[in-house]
C-alpha positions, 0 to 999 in steps of 0.5 A: 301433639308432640312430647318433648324427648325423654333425654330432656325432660323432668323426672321426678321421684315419688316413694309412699308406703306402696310404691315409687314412681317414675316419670319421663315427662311432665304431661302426667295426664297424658302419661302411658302409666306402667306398674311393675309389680316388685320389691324395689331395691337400688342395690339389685344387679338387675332392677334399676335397669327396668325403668332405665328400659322404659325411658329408653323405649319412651324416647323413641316412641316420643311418649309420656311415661309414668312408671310405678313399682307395686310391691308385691306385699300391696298386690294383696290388696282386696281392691287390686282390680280397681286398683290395676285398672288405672295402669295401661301396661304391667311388668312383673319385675325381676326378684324371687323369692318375692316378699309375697308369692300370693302377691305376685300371683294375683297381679300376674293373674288379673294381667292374664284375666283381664287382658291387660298388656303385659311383660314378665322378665327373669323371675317374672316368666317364671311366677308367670308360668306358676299363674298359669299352671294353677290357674289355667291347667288347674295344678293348684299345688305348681311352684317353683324349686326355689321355695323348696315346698314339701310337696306339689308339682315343681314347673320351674326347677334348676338350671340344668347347665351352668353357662361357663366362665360366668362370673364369681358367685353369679347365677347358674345362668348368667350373662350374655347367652348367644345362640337363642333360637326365636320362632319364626311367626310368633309375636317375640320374631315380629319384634325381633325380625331375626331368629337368632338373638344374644340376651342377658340372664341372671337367674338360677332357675328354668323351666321343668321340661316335664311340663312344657306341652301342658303349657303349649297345648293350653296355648301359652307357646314357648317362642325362644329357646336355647342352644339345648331347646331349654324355653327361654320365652313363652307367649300367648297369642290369645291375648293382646300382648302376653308375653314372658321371658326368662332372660332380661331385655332391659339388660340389654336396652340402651339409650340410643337403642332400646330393647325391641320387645320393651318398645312394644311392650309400650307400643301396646300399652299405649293403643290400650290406653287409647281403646280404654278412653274411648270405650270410656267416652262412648260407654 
């Protein structure tokens, strides 16, 4: 059964006290639904460009998509399983600091648990790697320097090399950055089919070199890099689709050319809102 283009279809805005959402195309029940876990704001340089990327992709794909922001205040939500089981792909959007840090961790952490599709960008890759380090490497102090705790092991520090010429008052690194390297057969080159690639950033913080093995050896592999080796990606070949990065793909996407690593994104989303049917209807 076909869907009509996004292009042409309704879109339709629906804001409650947790969430606003976002709809491609009028088959709701057949709808690919995507949470994002973020505190929305319009005026952001960088956040209208997420949903703008889902409607990109979800027209090539020529599928139903239903995106709704979860603030990350509402992740705190004693029933997030339940409440993250209606959704077939996650996206941890980006914004730190966030308004809750807790919050974000747990969404991140049921994606990660659970198995669900899932995509971080910018301050996404980074509270990914914060997950992960207290979660899965056992760190329970990991943070990031730009909540400047008084102690605790700082995975995500500044950016050690400010990009040149980057606009007045924008971040460290900011802007389109060429030259990063994607390793050949991780999933991030299968979508690519190149190895070196242009990405948009707009962030002030990266990863602390002195914990990138702990984070490869727990099979959480860093799959792009910049001209300085500096992680720019990180995935997990262990799950269906895992992945995060500290540039911003949806930065990039446009219309008539989405972002690779979004169209898959959603590729995977929809096959696991397959599998879940038919689990459903077979258990």
């Amino acid at each position: 059964m076909s869907h009509p283009h996004a292009e042409a279809a309704t879109r339709s805005t629906v804001q409650n006290k947790h969430s606003e959402s976002l709809i491609y195309n009028d088959r709701v029940a057949e709808a690919v639904r995507i949470g994002i876990f973020g505190d929305y704001d319009p005026a952001s340089p960088t956040l209208p460009a997420v949903e703008k990327s889902i409607k990109h992709a979800a027209a090539q794909l020529k599928i139903a998509v239903e995106a709704t922001w979860l603030p990350t205040d509402s992740l705190l939500d004693p029933a997030l399983d339940k409440k993250m089981e209606a959704f077939d792909g996650l996206w941890a959007a980006p914004g730190s600091p966030y308004k809750s840090f807790d919050g974000m961790l747990r969404g991140i952490e049921f994606a990660r648990r659970r198995d669900w599709p899932f995509l971080g960008t910018c301050g996404g890759f980074q509270y990914t790697l914060i997950e992960v380090a207290r979660n899965v490497l056992g760190m329970s102090d990991a943070n990031s320097a730009e909540n400047s705790p008084p102690a605790g092991q700082i995975v995500i520090s500044p950016v050690s090399c400010e990009v040149p010429n980057r606009a007045p008052g924008a971040p460290k690194l900011s802007g389109k950055v060429a030259g990063l390297r994607i390793r050949p057969g991780s999933y991030l080159h299968s979508f690519y089919n190149r190895d070196l690639v242009e990405e948009g950033f707009f962030c002030n913080f990266e990863v602390n070199p002195d914990f990138e093995w702990a984070f490869i050896e727990a099979g959480f592999s860093f799959v792009a890099r910049g001209v300085r080796n500096e992680p720019r990606a990180m995935e997990s070949q262990a799950h269906r689709f895992f992945i995060a990065t500290l540039f911003q793909p949806q930065l990039s996407s446009e219309p008539a050319k989405p972002h690779p690593i979004i169209v898959a994104f959603l590729r995977a989303a929809t096959e696991w809102k397959t599998q879940k049917t038919e689990d459903a209807v077979l258990g």
